[in-house]
C-alpha positions as CSV (number, residue, x, y, z in Angstrom):
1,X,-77.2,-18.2,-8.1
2,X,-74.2,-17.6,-5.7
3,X,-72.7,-14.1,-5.0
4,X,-68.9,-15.1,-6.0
5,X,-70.3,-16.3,-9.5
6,X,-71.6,-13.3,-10.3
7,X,-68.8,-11.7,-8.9
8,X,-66.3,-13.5,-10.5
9,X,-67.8,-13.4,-13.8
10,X,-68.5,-10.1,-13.9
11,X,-65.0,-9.3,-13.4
12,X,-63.9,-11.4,-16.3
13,X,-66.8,-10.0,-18.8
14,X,-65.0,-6.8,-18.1
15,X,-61.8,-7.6,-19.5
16,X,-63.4,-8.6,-22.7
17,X,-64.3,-4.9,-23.3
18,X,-60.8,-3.6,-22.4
19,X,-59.4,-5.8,-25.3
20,X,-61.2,-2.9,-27.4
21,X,-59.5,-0.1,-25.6
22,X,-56.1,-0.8,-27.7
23,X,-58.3,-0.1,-30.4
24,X,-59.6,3.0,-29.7
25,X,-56.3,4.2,-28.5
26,X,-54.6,3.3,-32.2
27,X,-57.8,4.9,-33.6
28,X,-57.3,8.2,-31.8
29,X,-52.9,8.2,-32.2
30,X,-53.9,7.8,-36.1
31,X,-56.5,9.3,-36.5
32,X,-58.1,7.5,-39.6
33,X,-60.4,4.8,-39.5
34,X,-60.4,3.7,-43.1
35,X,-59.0,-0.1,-42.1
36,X,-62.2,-0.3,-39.7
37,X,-65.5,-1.8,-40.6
38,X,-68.7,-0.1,-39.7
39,X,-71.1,-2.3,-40.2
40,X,-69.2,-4.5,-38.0
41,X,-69.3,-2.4,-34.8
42,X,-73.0,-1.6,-35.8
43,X,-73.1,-5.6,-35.7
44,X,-71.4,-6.0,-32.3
45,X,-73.6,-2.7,-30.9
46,X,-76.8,-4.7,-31.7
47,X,-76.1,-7.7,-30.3
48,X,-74.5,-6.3,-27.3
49,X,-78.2,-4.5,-26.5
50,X,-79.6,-7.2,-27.2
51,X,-77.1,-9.5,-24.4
52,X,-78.1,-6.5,-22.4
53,X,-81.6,-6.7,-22.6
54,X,-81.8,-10.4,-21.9
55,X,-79.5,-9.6,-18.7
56,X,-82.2,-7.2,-17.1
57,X,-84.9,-10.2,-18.2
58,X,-82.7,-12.4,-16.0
59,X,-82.0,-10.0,-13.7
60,X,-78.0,-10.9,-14.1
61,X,-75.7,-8.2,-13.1
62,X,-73.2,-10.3,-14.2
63,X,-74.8,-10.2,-17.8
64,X,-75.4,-6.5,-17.5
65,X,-72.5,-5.3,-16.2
66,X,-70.3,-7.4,-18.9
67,X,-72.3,-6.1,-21.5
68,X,-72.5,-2.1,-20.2
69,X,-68.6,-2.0,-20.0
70,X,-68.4,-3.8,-23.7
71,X,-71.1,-1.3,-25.3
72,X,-69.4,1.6,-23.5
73,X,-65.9,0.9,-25.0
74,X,-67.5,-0.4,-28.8
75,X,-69.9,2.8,-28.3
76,X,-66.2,4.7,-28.3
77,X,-65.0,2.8,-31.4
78,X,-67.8,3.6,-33.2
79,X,-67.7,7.0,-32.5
80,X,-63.6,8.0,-32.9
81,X,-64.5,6.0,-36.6
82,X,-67.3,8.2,-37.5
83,X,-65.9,11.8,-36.4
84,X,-62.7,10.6,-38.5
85,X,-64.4,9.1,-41.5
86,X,-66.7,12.5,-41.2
87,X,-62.8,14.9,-40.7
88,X,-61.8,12.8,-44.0
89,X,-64.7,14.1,-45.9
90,X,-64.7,17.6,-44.9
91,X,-61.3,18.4,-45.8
């Protein structure tokens, strides 16, 4: 496959990801998660693993490094909604 391909889309995979930074960043200002589905970052979690298994199959940075950056930023989400939902309950 040519280099600039890879390269290219690689560096548009990313910017999917950073989509979900905006919603980390209202997460943590508001510090509640009760408008944000679980089971639909679980959802985009597993099939992001999966993506990045198949990319190490193909051996396709472009693949893996998309799908790194996206589980790293969802792995965030998750995360600020659970130690929230978990703040909620305790007091």
């Amino acid at each position: 496959m040519n280099i600039w391909i890879e390269v290219w889309m690689s560096i548009v995979g990313v910017l999917i990801p950073l989509a979900g930074i905006q919603q980390a960043r209202r997460l943590f200002k508001r510090k509640t998660s009760e408008d944000i589905s679980l089971v639909l970052y679980f959802t985009i979690i597993f099939v992001q693993l999966n993506w990045l298994w198949y990319g190490f199959y193909l051996s396709s940075v472009c693949i893996i490094i998309t799908n790194i950056a996206s589980l790293l930023i969802s792995g965030i989400i998750l995360f600020l909604c659970l130690v929230f939902r978990r703040r909620k309950e305790i007091f």
